[in-house]
C-alpha positions in Angstrom: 16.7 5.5 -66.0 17.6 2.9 -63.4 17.9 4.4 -60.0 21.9 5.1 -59.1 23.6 3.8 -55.8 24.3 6.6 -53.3 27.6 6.3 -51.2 28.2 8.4 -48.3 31.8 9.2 -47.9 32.0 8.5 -43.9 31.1 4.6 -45.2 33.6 4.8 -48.1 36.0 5.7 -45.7 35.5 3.4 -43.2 36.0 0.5 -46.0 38.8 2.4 -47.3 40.4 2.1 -43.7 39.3 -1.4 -43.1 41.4 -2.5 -45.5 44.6 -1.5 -43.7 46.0 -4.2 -41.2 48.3 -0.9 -39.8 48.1 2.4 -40.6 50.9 4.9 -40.5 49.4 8.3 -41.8 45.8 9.6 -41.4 45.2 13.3 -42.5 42.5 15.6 -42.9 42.3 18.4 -44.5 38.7 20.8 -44.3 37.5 24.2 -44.2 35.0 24.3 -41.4 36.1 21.8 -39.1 33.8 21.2 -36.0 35.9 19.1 -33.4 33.2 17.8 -31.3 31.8 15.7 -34.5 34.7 15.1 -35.7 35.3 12.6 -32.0 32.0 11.7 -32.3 31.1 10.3 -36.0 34.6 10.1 -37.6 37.6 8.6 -34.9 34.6 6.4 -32.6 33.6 5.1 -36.3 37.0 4.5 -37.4 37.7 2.1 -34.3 34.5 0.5 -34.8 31.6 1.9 -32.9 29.0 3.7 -34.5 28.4 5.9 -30.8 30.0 8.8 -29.1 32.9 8.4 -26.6 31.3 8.2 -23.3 34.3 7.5 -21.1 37.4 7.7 -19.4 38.2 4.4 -20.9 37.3 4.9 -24.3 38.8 8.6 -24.5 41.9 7.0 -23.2 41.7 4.5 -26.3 40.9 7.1 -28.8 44.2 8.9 -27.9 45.6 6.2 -28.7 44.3 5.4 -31.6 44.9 9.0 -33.2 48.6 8.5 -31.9 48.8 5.2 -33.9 47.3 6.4 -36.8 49.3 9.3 -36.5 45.9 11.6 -37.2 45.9 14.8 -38.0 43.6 17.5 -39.0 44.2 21.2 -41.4 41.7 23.8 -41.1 41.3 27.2 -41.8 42.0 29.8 -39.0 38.5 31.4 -39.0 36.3 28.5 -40.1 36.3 26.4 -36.6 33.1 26.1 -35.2 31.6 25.7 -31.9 31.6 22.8 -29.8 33.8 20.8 -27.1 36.3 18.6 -28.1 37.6 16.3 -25.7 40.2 14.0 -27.9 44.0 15.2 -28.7 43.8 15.6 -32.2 47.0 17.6 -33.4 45.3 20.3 -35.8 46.9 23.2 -37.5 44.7 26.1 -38.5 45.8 27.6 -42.1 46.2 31.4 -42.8 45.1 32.7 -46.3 46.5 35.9 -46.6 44.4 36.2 -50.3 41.3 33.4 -49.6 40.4 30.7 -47.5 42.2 27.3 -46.6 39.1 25.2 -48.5 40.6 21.8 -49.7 38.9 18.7 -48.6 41.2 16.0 -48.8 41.7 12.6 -46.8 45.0 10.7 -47.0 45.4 7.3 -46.0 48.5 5.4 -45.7 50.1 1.7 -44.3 50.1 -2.0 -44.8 47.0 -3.3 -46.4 45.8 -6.6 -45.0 45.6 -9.0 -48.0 48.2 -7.9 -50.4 50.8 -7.4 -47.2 52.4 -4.4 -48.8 51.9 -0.5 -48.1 49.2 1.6 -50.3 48.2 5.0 -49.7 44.6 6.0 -50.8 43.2 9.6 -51.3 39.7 11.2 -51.3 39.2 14.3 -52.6 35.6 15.9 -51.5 33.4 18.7 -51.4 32.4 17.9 -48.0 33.2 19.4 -44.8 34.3 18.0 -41.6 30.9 18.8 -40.5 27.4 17.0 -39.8 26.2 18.6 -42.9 29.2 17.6 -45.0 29.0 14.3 -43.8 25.1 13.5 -43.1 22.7 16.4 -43.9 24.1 18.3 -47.5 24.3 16.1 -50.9 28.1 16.2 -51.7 30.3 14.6 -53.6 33.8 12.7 -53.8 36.4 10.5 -55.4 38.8 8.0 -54.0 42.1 6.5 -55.8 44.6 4.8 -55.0 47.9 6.6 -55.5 49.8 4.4 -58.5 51.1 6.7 -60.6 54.5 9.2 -60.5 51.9 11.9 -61.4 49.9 11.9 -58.8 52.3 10.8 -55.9 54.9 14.1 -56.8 51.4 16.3 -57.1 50.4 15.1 -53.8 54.1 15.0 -52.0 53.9 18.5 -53.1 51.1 19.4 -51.7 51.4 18.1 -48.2 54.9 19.6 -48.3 53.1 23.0 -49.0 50.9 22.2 -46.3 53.3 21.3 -43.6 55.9 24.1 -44.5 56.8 24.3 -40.8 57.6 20.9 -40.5 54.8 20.7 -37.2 53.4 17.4 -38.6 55.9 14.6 -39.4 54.8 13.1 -43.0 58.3 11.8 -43.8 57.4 8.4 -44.0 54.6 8.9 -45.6 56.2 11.3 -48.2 59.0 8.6 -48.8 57.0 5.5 -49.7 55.6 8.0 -52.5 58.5 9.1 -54.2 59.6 4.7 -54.4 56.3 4.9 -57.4 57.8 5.2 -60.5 54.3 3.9 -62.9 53.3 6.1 -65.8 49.5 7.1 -65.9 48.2 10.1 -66.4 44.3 8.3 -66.0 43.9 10.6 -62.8 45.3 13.6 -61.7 45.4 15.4 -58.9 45.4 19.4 -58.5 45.5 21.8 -56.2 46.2 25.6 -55.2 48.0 27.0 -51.7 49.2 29.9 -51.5 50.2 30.7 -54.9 51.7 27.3 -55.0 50.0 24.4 -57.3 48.7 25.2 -60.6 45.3 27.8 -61.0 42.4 25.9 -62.2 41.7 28.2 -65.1 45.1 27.9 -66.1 44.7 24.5 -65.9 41.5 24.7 -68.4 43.2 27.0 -70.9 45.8 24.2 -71.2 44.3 21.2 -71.3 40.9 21.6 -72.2 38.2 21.8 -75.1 34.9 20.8 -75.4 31.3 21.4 -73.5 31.5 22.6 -70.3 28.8 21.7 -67.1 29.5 23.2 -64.1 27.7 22.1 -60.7 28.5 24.3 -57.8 26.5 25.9 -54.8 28.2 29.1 -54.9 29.3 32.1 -57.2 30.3 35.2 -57.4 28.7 38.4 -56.6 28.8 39.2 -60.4 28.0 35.7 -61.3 29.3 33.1 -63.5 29.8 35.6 -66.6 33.3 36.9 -65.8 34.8 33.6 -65.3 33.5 32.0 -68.5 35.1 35.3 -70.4 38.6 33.3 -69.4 37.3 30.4 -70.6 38.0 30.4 -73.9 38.2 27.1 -75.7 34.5 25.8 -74.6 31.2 25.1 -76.4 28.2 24.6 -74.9 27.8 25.0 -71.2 25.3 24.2 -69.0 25.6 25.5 -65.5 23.9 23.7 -62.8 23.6 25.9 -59.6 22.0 24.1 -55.9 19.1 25.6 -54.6 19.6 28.0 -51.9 16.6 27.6 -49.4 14.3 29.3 -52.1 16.9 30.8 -54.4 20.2 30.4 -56.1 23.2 32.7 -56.1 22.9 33.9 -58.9 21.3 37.8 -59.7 18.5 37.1 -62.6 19.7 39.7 -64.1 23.3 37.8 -65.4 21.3 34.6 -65.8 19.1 36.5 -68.9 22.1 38.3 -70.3 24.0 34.8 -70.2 20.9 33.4 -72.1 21.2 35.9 -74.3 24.7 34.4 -76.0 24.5 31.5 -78.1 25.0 27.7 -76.2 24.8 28.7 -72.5 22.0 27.0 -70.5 21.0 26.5 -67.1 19.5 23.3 -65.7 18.5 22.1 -61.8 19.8 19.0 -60.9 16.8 16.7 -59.3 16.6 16.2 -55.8 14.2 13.9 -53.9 14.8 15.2 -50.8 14.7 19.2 -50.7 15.3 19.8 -47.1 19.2 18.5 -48.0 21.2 21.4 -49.6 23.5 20.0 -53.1 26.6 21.1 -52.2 28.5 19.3 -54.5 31.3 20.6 -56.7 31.7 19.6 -60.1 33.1 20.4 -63.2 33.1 18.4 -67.1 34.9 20.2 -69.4 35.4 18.4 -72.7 36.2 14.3 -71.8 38.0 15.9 -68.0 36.3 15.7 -64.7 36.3 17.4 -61.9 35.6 16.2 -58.6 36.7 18.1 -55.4 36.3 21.5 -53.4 36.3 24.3 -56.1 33.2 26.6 -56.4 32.4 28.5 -59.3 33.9 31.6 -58.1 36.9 33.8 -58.9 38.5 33.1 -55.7 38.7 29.6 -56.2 39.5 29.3 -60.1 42.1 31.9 -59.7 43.7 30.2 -57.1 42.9 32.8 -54.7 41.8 30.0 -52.2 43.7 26.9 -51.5 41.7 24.0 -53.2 42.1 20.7 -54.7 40.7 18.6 -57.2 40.7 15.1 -58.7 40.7 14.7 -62.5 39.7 12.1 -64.6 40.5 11.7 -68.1 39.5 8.3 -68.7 36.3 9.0 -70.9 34.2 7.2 -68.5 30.6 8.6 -69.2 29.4 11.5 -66.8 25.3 11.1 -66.3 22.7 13.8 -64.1 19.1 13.5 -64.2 18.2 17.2 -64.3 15.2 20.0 -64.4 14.2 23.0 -66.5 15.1 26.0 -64.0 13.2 28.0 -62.7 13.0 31.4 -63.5 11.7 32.3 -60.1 14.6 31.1 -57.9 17.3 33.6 -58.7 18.3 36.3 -56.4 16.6 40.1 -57.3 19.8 42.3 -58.6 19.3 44.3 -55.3 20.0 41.4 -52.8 23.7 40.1 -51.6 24.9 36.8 -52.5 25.5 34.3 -49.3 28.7 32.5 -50.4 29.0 30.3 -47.0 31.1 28.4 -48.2 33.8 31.2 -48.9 34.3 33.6 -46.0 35.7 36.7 -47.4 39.5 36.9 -46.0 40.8 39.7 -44.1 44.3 40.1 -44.4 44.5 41.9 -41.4 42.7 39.4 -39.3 44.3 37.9 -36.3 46.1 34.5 -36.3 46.7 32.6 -33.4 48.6 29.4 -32.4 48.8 27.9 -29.2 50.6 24.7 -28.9 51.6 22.3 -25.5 55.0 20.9 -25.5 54.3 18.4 -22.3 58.1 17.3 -22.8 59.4 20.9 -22.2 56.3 21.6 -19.8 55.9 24.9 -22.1 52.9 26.4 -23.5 53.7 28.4 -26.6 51.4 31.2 -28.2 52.7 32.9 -31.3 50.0 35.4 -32.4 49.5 37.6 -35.5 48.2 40.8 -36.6 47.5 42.5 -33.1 46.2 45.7 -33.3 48.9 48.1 -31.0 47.3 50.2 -28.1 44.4 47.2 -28.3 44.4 44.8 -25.2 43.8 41.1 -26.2 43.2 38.4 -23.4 43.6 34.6 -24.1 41.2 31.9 -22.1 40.8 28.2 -22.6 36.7 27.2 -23.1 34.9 26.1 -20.0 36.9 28.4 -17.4 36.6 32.1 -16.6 39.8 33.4 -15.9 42.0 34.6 -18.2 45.3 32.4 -18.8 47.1 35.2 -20.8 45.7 39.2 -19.7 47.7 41.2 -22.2 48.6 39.2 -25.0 51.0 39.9 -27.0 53.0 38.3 -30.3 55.0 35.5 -28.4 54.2 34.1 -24.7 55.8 31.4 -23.3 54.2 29.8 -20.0 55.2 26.8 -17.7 52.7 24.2 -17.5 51.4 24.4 -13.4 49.1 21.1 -12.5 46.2 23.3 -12.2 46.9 24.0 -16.3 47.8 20.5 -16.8 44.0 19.1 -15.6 42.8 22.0 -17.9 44.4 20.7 -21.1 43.5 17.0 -20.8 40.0 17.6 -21.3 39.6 21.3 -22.8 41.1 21.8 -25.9 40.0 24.8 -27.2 40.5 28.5 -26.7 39.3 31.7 -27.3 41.3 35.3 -28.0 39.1 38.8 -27.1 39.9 42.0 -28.2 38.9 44.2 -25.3 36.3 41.9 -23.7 34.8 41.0 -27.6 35.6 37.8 -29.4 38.0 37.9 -31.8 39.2 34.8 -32.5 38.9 30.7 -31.7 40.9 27.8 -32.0 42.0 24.5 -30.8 45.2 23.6 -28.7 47.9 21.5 -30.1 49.6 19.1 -28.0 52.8 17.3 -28.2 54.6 15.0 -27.2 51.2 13.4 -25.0 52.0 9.1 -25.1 55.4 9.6 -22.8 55.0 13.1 -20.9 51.3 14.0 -20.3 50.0 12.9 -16.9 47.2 10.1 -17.1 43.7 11.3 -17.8 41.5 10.1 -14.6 38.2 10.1 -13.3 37.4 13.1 -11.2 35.5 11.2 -8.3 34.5 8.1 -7.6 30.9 8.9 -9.3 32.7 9.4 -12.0 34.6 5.9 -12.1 31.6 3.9 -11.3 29.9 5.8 -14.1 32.4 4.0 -16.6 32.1 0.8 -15.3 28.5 1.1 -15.6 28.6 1.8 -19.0 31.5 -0.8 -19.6 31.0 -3.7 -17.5 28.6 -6.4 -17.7 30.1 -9.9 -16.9 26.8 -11.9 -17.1 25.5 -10.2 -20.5 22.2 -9.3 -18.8 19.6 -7.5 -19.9 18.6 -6.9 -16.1 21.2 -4.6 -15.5 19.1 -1.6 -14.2 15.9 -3.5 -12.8 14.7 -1.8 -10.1 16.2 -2.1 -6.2 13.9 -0.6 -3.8 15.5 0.7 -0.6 12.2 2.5 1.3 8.9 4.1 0.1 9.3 7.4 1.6 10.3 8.8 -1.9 9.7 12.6 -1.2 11.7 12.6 1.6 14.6 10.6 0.5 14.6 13.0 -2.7 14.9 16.1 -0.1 17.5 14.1 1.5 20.0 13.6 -1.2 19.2 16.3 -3.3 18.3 13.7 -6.8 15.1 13.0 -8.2 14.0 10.5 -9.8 11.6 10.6 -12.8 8.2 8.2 -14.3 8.7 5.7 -11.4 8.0 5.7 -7.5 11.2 4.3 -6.2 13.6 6.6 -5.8 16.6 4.3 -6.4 16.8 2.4 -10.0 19.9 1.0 -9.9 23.6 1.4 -7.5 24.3 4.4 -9.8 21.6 7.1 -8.5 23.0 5.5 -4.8 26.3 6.6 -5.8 25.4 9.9 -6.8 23.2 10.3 -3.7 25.8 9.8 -1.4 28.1 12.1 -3.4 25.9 14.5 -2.8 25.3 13.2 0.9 29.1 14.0 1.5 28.7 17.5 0.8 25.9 18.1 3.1 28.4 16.6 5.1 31.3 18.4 5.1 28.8 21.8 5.2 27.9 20.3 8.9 31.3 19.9 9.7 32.3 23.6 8.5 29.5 24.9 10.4 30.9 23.0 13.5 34.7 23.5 12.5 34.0 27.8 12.5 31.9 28.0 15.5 34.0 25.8 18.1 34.2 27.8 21.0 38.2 27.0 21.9 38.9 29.1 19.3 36.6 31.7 19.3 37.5 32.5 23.4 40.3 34.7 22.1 37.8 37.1 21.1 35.1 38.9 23.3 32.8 38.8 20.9 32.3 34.9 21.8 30.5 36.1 25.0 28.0 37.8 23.1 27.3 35.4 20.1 27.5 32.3 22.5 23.9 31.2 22.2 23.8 31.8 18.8 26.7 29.4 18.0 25.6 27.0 20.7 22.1 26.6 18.2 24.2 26.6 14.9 26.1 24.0 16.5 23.3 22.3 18.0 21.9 22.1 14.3 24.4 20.8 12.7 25.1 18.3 15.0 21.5 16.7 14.6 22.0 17.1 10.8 25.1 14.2 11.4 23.1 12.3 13.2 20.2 12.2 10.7 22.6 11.5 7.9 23.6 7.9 10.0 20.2 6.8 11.4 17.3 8.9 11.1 16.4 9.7 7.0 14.8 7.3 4.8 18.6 8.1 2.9 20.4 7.6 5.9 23.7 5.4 5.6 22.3 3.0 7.8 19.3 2.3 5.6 21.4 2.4 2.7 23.6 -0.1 4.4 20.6 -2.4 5.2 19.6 -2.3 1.7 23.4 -3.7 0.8 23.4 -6.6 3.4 20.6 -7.4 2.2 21.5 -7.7 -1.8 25.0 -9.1 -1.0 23.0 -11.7 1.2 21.4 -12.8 -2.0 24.7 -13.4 -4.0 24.2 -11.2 -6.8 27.3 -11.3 -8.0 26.6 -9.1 -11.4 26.7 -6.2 -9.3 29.6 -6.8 -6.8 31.7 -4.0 -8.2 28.8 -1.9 -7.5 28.7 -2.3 -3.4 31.9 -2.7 -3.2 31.9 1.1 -4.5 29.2 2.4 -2.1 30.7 0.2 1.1 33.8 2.5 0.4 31.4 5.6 -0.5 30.0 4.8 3.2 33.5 4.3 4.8 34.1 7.8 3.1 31.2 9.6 4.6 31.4 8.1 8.0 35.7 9.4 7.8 34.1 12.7 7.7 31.8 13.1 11.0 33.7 14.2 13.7 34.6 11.4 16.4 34.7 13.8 19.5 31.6 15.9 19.5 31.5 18.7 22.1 27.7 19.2 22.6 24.8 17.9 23.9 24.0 14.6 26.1 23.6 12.5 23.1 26.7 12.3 22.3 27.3 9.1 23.5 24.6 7.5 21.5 25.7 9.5 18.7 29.9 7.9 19.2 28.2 4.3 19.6 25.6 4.5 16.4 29.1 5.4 14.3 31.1 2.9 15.6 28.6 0.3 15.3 27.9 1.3 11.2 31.7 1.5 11.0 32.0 -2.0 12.2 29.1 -3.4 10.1 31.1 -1.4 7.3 34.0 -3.1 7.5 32.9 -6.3 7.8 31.2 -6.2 4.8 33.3 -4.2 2.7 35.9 -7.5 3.9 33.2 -9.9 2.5 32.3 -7.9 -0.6 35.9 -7.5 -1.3 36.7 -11.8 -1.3 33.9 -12.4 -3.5 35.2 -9.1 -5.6 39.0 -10.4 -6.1 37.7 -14.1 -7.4 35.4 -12.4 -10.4 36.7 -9.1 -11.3 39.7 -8.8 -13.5 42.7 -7.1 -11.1 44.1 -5.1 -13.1 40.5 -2.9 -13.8 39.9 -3.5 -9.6 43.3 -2.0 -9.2 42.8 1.1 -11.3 39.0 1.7 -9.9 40.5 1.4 -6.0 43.1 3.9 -7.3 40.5 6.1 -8.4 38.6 5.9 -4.8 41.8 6.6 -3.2 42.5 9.9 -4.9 38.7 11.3 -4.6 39.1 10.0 -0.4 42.3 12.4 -0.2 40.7 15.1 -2.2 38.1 15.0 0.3 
């Protein structure tokens, strides 16, 4: 048999959305959803680079971009895993009361490029927004393009079941589908959500006949056998289970009493590669097939779970290379079955939404199922203090600017139950594009770290050759507190400078603390001076030669690192202007810092001249690098990155 093509759905979508010259509606809808890959691998994809987001810059765009494409993602409430997510991606976690939220569905919708008119295309998957659903397990999908009244009113029904609180504006989306008026029943699409939709096996007892084959990764504790009892009108059926690391979820014991009645077999679908767990789902009964997100389970057939399905009734033919099974695989009758992919739900579980209205400057948290006389704190990921102590059903907070630089970057949460995990989820935002405050680098290392990523004006490969400043590499490493690995210059390119003097600043400022706390005017109110005087006269002492050795005397002193720029602006390398121009205004920044009137010691004169003298030098050059900057360097960018100085130089 000729070998088949193998598409992976990220690629299907991407042409899928390639298609669109402007899309109005991109939704998701998953079971597990990890955020962080969902950035990385599915939005940076979409807009055309197959990388992460690495910067300001680019998150900035990718907000954008979800905003345009108006994305959005449904998930269920206890399925989100780990894993920071740094884009605003509006998601709404789904409560189950009876199952699990498990639908894998993709909707696209907008104007398509060559036919200049507005199509909406769905996929219907058993893959997770997940790197195993989308790289590591073998899964499988459909995609059609919505034509027919039958499936547009089965779909407008479902995202209206989806979006019963109105949260996520589909109107548009929902309106261009009720304007298709074509009869063909070819495809159809089902689904299940809270008792809404139609059962699948209420579905087969009314539509179908014939052989059965039934691929799925998962079944019930009990096995297939109960479910094919309510499956009345089949013939033959073959059931296809995936390999489970060693075994399959079934107990041996149901597969040989299933043997035992007349035209039930079991087969093993081939796979090449057995490190990658088959965790397709898929169903032929009769000339139907089923394609889409429904294990073999009761909780799924009976519509316990929300799921959804594409049909096809088009007779095309169905074809699986398969294997004998063996005998060997199946779970011992003592053992539990591991149905990942269908977390038991707890009715009694909690349920939390927290949502950022940036127009109202209102947090809201409505929360469900807490236990009274239990206490339940609230904290966003990445900070230790609580942001709610006692929560409780509905809190409303103000939005401080201390909360504000929180959410722009950290957009999960996580609920405890005294102290113990009890639930996590992801914050919604709203209203971001026109009342959300602009998200900026954090320092200047920070800015130059997206241009060096970003820029490169002459397209050279010699971006990061080596510039040597001095040879005393130990020393200069002690210095500035980096290191530098595999090479004996300390200094590969302007961006470990840049982070050495960031750190330089710090030892700085501890100087100047140590001098700022011990200054004798203000310690004479207390007798205790008297008696500490010589030990504060050393401190001071200290601390002061520390300055001094940060301008002139360390192989990573600012006056050697200053040298070292003359030198390369001397030589016109104009590639990296943007680069000194940042450290000349790192070096005006550190010399703002040492204190102009020291109190102590005879070299304090030298000490006044040596600073005025780099300051000069400074500024003349910073006035040089500056001309040649303002001829080559787009203003707008030179006008955002001098911003950028400017609020790390007041932080400081």
């Amino acid at each position: 048999m000729s070998k088949e093509k193998v598409l992976k759905i990220r690629d299907s979508l991407k042409a899928i959305y390639d298609l669109y010259e402007e899309v109005y509606d991109l939704f998701f809808t998953t079971y597990n959803y990890e955020p962080d890959f969902f950035d990385e691998y599915i939005v940076a994809y979409l807009m055309g680079f197959d990388r992460k987001i690495t910067t300001i810059g680019e998150l900035k765009d990718a907000d954008e971009w979800i905003r345009n494409n108006h994305v959005a993602v449904y998930y269920d409430k206890g399925a989100i895993s780990p894993g920071a997510s740094c884009l605003t991606v509006p998601v709404y976690p789904q409560n189950i009361p009876t199952g699990v939220f498990h639908p894998k569905v993709i909707v696209i919708y907008g104007q398509l490029k060559q036919r200049k008119k507005e199509a909406v295309y769905l996929f219907v998957s058993s893959c997770n927004l997940t790197v195993s659903g989308y790289g590591r397990n073998k899964e499988a999908f459909a995609c059609v393009e919505i034509k027919s009244i039958s499936l547009a009113e089965s779909l407008i029904n479902f995202i209206n079941a989806l979006d019963n609180d109105g949260l996520n504006n589909h109107n548009q989306l929902l309106d261009y589908l009720r304007t298709i008026r074509i009869k063909n029943d070819s495809v159809e699409f089902l689904w299940t959500y809270n008792d809404k939709g139609k059962k699948l096996l209420n579905y087969f007892e009314d539509n179908c006949s014939g052989d059965l084959t039934v691929i799925s990764p998962y079944f019930d504790e009990n096995g297939p056998k109960k479910l094919l009892e309510h499956i009345t009108k089949r013939k033959n059926t073959t059931i296809i289970p995936a390999v489970d690391g060693e075994t399959y979820n079934i107990h041996k014991n149901d597969y040989e009493e299933l043997l035992k009645q007349e035209g039930i077999s079991f087969k093993e679908l081939l796979n090449e590669d057995s490190s990658r767990f088959i965790h397709a789902k898929i169903i032929k009964y009769g000339e139907k097939i089923f394609v889409g997100s429904y294990n073999f389970t009761s909780a799924a057939m009976k519509g316990l779970n929300a799921e959804a399905t594409l049909i096809f009734n088009n007779n095309e033919p169905f074809s699986y290379s398969v294997n004998n099974i063996t005998e060997s695989k199946f779970l011992p009758d003592n053992q539990t079955i591991s149905n990942r992919d269908e977390a038991e739900a707890d009715k009694n579980s909690i349920f939390v939404i927290f949502t950022v209205q940036w127009k109202e400057l209102r947090i809201y948290i409505k929360s469900e199922n807490l236990e009274k006389n239990e206490l339940y704190s609230l904290r966003i990921d990445g900070f230790s203090e609580d942001l709610v102590s006692n929560l409780a059903s509905d809190v409303e907070l103000k939005i401080t600017t201390d909360l504000a630089n929180k959410f722009l970057k950290h957009k999960s949460f996580t609920v405890y139950k005294n102290n113990i995990c009890s639930f996590k989820g992801l914050i919604n935002e709203i209203d971001t594009e026109d009342y959300r405050p602009e998200i900026c680098c954090e320092s200047l290392n920070e800015s130059l770290k997206e241009w060096f990523i970003n820029y490169d004006n002459s397209n050279s490969t010699n971006r990061q050759s080596l510039r040597l400043i001095n040879e005393e590499d130990e020393e200069t490493e002690k210095v500035l507190g980096i290191s530098q690995e595999d090479t004996a210059d300390i200094f590969d390119n302007y961006y470990l400078v840049s982070k050495a003097l960031e750190n330089l600043l710090t030892k700085i400022e501890e100087a100047r603390t140590i001098l700022r706390e011990k200054e004798p005017v203000a310690q004479r109110k207390t007798e205790q001076f008297w008696n500490r005087h010589d030990e504060w006269e050393q401190e001071k002492e200290k601390a002061d030669k520390n300055l001094y050795g940060f301008l002139v005397t360390k192989p990573g002193s600012i006056e050697n690192i200053l040298a070292f720029l003359e030198k390369e602006h001397s030589e016109k390398q104009s590639k990296d202007i943007v680069y000194e121009w940042l450290i000349v205004s790192y070096i005006n920044c550190a010399i703002s810092q040492f204190p102009k009137n020291l109190i102590h010691n005879d070299g304090n004169k030298i000490y006044k001249e040596k600073l005025a003298f780099l300051n000069e030098k400074t500024k003349n050059l910073e006035k040089d690098i500056e001309t040649t900057l303002r001829e080559e360097i787009d203003k707008k960018y030179l006008d955002w990155i001098t911003a950028e100085f400017n609020k790390r130089l007041q932080n400081v």
